[in-house]
Wavefront OBJ file of the C-alpha trace (Angstrom):
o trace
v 36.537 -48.222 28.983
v 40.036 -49.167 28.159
v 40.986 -50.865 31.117
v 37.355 -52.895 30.936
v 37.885 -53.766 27.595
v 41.700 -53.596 27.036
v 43.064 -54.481 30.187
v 40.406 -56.717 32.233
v 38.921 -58.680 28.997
v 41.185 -58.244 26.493
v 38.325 -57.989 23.703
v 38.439 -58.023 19.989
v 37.293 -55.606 18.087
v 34.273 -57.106 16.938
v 32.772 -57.699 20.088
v 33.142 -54.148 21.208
v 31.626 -52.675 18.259
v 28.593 -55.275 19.256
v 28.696 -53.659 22.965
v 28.775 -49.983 21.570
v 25.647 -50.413 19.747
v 24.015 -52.579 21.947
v 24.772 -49.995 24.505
v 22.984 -47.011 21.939
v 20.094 -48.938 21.425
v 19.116 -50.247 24.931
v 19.653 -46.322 26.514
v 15.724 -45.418 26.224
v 14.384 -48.714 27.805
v 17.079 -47.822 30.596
v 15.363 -44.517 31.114
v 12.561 -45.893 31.479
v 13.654 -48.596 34.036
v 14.525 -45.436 35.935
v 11.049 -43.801 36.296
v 9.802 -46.796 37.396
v 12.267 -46.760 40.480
v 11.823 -43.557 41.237
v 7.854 -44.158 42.199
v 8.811 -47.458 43.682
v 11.272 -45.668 45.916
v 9.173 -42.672 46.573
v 6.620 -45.271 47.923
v 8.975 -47.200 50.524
v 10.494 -43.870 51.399
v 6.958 -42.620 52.333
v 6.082 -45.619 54.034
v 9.130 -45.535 55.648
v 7.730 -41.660 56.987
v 4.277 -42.529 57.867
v 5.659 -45.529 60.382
v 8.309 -43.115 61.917
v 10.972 -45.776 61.495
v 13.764 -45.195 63.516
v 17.167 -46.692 65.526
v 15.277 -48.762 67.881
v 13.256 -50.570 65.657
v 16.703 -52.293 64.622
v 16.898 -54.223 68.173
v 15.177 -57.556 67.175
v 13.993 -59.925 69.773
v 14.592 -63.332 71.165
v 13.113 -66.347 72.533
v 9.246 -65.759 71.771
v 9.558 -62.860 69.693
v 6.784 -60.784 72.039
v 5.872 -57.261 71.790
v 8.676 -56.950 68.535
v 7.575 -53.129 67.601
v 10.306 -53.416 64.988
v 8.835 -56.747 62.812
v 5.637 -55.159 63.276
v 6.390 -51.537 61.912
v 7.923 -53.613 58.801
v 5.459 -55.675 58.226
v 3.013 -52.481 58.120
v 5.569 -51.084 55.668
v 5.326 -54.365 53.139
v 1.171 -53.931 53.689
v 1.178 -50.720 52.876
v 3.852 -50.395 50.283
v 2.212 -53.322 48.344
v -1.445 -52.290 48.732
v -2.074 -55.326 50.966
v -3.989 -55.566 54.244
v -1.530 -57.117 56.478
v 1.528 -58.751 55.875
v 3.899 -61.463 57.356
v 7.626 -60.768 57.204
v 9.456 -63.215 58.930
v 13.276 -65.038 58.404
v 11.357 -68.078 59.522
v 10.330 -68.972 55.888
v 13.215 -70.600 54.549
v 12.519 -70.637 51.444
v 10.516 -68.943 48.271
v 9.077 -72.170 48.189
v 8.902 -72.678 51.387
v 6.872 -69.896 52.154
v 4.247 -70.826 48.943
v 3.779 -74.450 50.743
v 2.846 -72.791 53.660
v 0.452 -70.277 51.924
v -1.167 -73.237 50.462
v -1.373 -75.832 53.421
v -3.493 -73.001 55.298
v -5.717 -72.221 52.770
v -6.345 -75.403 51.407
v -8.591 -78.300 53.389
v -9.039 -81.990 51.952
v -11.789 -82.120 49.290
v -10.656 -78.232 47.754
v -9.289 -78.121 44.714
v -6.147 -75.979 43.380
v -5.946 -74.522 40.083
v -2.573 -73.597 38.639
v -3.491 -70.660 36.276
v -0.218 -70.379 34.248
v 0.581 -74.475 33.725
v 2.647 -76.582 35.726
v 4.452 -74.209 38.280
v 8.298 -74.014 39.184
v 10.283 -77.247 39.568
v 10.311 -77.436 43.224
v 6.423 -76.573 43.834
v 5.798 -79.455 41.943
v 6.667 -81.070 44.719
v 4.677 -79.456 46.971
v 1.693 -80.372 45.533
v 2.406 -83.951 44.725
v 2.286 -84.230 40.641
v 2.881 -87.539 39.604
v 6.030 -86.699 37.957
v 6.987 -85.614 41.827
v 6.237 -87.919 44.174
v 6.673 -87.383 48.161
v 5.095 -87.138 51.444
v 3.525 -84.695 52.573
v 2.297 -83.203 49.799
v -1.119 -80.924 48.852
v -2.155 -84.211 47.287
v -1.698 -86.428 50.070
v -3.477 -84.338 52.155
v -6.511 -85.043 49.708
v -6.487 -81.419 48.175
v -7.184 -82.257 44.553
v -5.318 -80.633 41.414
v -5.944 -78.834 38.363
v -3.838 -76.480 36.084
v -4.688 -74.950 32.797
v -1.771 -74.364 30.201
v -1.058 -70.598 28.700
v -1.717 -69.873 25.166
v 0.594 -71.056 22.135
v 1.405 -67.141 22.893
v 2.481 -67.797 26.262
v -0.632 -65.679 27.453
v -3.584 -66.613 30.143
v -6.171 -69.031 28.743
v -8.804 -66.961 30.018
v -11.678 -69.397 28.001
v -10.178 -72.341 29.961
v -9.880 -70.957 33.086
v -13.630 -69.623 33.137
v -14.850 -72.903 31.763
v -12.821 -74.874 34.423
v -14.047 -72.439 37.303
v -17.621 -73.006 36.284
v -16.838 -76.448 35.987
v -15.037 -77.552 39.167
v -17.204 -76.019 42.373
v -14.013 -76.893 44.894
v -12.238 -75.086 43.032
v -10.555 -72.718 46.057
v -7.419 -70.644 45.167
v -6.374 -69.663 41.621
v -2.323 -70.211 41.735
v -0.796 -67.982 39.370
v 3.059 -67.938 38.694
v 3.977 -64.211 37.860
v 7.781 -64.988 37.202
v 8.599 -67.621 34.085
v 10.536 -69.761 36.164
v 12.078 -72.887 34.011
v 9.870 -72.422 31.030
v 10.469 -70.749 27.448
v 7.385 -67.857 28.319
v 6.432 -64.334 29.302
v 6.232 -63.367 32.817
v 2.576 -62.788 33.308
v 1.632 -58.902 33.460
v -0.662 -56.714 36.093
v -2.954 -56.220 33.271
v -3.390 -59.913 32.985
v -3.583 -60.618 36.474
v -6.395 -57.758 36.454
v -8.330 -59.368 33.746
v -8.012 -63.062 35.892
v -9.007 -61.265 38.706
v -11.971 -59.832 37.454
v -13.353 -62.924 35.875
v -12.474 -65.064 39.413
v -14.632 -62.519 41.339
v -17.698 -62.506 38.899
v -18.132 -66.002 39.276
v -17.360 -66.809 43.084
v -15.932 -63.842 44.974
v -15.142 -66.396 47.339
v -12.299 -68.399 45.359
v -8.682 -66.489 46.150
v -6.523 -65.659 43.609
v -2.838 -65.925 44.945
v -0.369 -64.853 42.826
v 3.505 -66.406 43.708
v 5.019 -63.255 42.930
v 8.648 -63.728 42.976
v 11.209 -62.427 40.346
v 8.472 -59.447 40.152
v 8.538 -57.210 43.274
v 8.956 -53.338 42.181
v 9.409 -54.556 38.606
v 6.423 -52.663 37.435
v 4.683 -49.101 39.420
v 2.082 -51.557 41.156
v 2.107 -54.943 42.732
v -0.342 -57.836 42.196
v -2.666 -57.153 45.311
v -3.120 -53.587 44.041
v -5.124 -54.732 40.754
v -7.231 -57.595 42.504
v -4.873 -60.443 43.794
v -5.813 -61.198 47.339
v -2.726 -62.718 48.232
v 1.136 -62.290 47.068
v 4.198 -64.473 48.471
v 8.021 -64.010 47.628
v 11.603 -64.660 49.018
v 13.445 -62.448 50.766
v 16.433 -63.227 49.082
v 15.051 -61.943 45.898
v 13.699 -58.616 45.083
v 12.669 -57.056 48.336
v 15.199 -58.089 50.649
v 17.514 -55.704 48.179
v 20.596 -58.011 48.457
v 20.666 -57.450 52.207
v 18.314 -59.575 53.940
v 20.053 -63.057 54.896
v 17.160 -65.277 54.294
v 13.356 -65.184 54.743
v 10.000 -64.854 52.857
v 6.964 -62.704 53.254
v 3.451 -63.187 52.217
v 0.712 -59.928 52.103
v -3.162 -60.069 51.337
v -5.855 -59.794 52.782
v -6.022 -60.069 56.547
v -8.515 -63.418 57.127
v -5.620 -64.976 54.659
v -3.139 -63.447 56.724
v -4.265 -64.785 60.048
v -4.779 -68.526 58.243
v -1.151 -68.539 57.096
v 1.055 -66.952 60.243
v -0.979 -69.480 62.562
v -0.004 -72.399 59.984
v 3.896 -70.894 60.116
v 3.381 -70.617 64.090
v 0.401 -72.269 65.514
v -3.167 -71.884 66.041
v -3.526 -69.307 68.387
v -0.210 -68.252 68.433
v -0.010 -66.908 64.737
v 1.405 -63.202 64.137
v 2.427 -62.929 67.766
v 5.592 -64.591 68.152
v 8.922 -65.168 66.177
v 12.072 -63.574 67.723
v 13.939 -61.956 64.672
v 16.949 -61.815 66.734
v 19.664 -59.677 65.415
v 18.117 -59.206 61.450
v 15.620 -56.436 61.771
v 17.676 -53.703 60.522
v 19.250 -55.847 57.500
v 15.502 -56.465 56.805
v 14.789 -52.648 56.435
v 17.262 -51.301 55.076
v 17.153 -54.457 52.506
v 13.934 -53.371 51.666
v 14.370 -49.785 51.451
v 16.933 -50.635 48.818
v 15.043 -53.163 46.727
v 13.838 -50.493 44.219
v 17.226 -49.356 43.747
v 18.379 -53.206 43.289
v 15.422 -54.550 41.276
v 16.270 -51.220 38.530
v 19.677 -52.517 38.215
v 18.912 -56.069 37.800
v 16.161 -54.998 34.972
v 19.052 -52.547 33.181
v 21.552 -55.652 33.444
v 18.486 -58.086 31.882
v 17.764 -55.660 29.116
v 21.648 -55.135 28.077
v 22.042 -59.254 28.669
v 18.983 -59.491 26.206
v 20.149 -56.855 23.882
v 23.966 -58.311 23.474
v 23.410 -61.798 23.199
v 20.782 -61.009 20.328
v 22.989 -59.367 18.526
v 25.208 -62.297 18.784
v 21.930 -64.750 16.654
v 21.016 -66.301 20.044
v 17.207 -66.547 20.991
v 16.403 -64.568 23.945
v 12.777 -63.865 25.768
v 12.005 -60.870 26.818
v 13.359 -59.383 23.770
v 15.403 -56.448 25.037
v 12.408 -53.579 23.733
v 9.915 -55.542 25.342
v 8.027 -54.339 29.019
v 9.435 -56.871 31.551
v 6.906 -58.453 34.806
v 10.130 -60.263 35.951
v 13.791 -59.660 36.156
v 14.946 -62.786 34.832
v 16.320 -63.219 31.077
v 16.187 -66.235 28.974
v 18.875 -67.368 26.902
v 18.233 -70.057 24.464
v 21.677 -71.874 23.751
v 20.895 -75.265 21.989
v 24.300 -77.024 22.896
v 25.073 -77.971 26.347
v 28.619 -76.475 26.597
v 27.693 -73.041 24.812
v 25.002 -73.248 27.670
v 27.482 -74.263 30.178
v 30.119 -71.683 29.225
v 27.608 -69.157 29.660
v 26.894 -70.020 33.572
v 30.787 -70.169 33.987
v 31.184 -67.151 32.415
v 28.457 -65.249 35.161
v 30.050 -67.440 37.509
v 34.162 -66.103 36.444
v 32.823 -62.001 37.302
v 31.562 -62.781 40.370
v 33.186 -61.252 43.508
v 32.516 -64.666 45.562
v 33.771 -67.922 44.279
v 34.995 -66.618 41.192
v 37.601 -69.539 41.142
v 34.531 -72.269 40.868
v 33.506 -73.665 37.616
v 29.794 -74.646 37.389
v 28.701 -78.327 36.738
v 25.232 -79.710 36.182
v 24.217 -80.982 39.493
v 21.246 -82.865 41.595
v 19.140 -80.467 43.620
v 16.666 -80.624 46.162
v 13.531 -80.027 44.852
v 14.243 -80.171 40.772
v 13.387 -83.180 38.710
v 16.370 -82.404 36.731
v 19.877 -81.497 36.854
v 20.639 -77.798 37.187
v 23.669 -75.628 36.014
v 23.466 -73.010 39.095
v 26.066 -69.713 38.604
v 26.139 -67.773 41.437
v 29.019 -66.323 42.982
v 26.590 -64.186 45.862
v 27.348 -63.072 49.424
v 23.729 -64.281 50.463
v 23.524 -68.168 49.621
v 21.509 -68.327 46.613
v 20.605 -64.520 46.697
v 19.606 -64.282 43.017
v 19.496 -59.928 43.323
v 22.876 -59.955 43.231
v 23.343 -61.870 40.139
v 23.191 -65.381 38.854
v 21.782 -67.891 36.238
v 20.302 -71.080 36.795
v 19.995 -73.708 33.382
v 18.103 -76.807 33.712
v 20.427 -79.707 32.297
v 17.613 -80.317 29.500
v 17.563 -79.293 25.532
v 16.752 -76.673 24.238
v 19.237 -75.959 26.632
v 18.027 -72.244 27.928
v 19.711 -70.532 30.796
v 17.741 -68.047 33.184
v 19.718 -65.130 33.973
v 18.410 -62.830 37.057
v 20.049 -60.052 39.189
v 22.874 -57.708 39.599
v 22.715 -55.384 42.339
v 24.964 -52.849 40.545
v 24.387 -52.469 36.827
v 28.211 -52.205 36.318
v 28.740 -55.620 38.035
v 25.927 -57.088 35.493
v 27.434 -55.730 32.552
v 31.184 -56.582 33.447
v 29.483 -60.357 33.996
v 27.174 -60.558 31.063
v 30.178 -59.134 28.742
v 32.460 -61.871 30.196
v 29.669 -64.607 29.390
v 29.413 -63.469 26.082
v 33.257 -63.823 25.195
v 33.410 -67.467 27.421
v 30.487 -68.257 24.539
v 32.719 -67.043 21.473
v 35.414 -68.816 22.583
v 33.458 -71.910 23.092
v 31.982 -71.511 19.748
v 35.471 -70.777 17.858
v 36.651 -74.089 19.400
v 33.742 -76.082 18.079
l 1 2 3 4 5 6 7 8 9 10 11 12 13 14 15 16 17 18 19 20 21 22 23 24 25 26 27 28 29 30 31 32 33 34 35 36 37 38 39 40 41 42 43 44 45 46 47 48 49 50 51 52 53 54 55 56 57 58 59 60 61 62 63 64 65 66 67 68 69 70 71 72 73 74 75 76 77 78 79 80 81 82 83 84 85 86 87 88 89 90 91 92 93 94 95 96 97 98 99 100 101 102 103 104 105 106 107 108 109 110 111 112 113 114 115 116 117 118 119 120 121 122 123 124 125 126 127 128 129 130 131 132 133 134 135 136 137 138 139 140 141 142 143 144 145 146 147 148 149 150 151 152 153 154 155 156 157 158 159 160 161 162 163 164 165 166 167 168 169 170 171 172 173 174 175 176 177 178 179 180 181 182 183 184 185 186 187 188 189 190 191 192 193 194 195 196 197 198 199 200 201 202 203 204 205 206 207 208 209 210 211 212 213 214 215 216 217 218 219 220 221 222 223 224 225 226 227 228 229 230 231 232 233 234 235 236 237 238 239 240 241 242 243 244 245 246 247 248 249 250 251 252 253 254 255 256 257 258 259 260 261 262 263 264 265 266 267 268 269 270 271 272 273 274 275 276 277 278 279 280 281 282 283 284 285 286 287 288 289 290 291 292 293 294 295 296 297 298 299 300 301 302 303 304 305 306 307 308 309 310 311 312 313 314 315 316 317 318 319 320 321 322 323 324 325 326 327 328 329 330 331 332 333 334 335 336 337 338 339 340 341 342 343 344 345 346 347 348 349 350 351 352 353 354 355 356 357 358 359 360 361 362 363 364 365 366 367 368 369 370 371 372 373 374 375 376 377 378 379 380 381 382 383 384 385 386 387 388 389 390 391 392 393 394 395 396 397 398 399 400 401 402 403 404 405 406 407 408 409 410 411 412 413 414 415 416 417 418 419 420 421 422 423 424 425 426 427 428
């Protein structure tokens, strides 16, 4: 450690002493991370087995995309490794968000309501749906799909009551949305057991209604996925947890196969649906991305928990608390002061091995109603496995850290955060 600490950072005393026991403390809940990858890679390594993956699968395809034996051994790999029917793995969702829109458009019709289980969802969904604070065309509520949401718990927990009494209540109601991840908001990531409960009580009074979880921030966090305890649909980005810090862009979407067919003909067209999309050369990126996730996602959790573990020791408010079981890897940091907030994000942004030179500014963004502090110095564009932290420019000023594909790189970042915060504090 003396070059880290000597050489590299040049830290005082008293912050190392902080590090040392924050390192004692956190070791068990790092164990444990690493059990949990273990089954999660055990899993994609036998699914990788059972679908005899091999070199050839790697080729791609172009122009139409027919007869691709490689995008659809993977996609049987997501199904199966997820507990899901069928699934749809394609580079041709954009987005996270893009691929949620298009979940939505093809399984809701004009007259159907949606009902946001977990409060208002993530910034840019918003706009997907049309609030009123987010205006646009082309949105869920243009369309004349109506909207409903129910807030958590002053514990940041499901309203179960609510949600039954709604469901009763509203007869359009359609699909349940439910945001796994925390996204912008001071709150627990929702857990399985949770979304087994929701489940359970969506099924006993119309079997019918879908429950679609967005489940990004969450893949291979936990020994089971969302569709295995009663979701019957999951969407992410690829450039989160499963495409492992590999796959260039993307999204995929697994469930049940009538949702499946609904949602690749609304990505394709009617007719056309699961068929065609040429995935050119980024088949084997999307593999081996995936068979690496488990591996990534444990590293990004160990670099959460020390994050947590450090900056409470420092007296700043952070959720999860370091002991706590995790449904996410992202870690909130309650800062209170715009620049503590900001030197935070330039700190992540200073130990990055891309654009380590850049300084961070609050910024307009497509999508986000506010201004947003974005750190992240990552080889995939906005590939937040690797590592960053994005802050909303709004009090109480809380950044949202998430990623780091090699613990070492996370803790060499989240140490150099912390002293870009002391020094910021010492000045003030």
């Amino acid at each position: 450690m003396s070059y880290l600490y000597e050489e590299y950072f040049q830290l005082g005393p008293e912050l190392i002493k902080k590090i040392e026991r924050v390192e004692e403390k956190i070791q068990p809940y790092i164990n444990n991370i690493q059990e949990t990858v273990l089954d999660n890679q055990a899993k994609v390594l036998s699914a990788f087995k059972e679908y005899r993956v091999s070199e050839f699968h790697f080729a791609g395809s172009t122009g139409y995309g027919y007869n691709d034996s490689g995008r659809k051994v993977l996609e049987n790999i997501y199904a199966d490794v997820f507990g899901a029917e069928e699934s749809l793995v394609r580079t041709h969702f954009v987005s996270g968000t893009h691929t949620l829109a298009v979940c939505l458009d093809a399984l809701l019709s004009p007259g159907e309501t949606l009902l946001s289980a977990a409060g208002a969802p993530y910034d840019t969904l918003q706009k997907v749906i049309g609030l009123p604070s987010s205006p646009s065309k082309g949105t869920l509520l243009q369309k004349g799909v109506n909207y409903r949401q129910v807030e958590l718990t002053a514990h940041g927990t499901l309203d179960l009551p609510e949600l039954e009494r709604i469901i009763k209540k509203i007869k359009s109601v359609t699909v349940v949305l439910l945001q796994r991840s925390r996204g912008y908001a001071w709150r627990p990531a929702v857990t399985l057991a949770e979304i087994e409960i929701l489940s359970q009580l969506i099924k006993k009074i119309n079997p019918k209604i879908i429950l679609f979880v967005d489940n990004c921030y969450g893949e291979f966090v936990n020994p089971l996925e969302p569709t295995q305890v009663g979701a019957d649909l999951i969407a992410g980005s690829l450039i989160k947890n499963p495409g492992g810090g590999l796959a260039p862009t993307g999204g995929y979407a697994a469930g049940r196969k009538d949702l499946m067919e609904l949602i690749a003909d609304r990505l394709t067209a009617p007719g056309l649906g699961k068929e065609v999309g040429a995935t050119l050369t980024h088949n084997r990126s999307l593999f081996q991305g995936y068979f690496l996730a488990p591996h990534g996602v444990g590293e990004a959790l160990k670099a959460a928990v020390f994050a947590a573990a450090l900056f409470e020791e420092m007296g700043f408010e952070v959720s999860p608390f370091f002991h706590q079981p995790r449904s996410d890897i992202v870690q909130a940091i309650q800062f209170n002061h715009p620049q503590t907030m900001l030197s935070f994000c330039r700190g992540i942004q200073k130990h990055a091995p891309v654009d380590s030179y850049v300084q961070p500014q609050p910024a307009r963004m497509a999508g986000y109603g506010d201004q947003v502090v974005m750190a992240a110095g990552t080889f995939i564009q906005g590939g937040s496995l690797e590592l960053s932290a994005d802050a909303p420019y709004r009090p109480p000023y809380i950044a949202y850290l998430q990623g780091g594909l090699t613990f070492e790189h996370g803790k060499i970042a989240v140490i150099g955060a912390a002293k870009e915060v002391l020094e910021t504090l010492n000045r003030n």
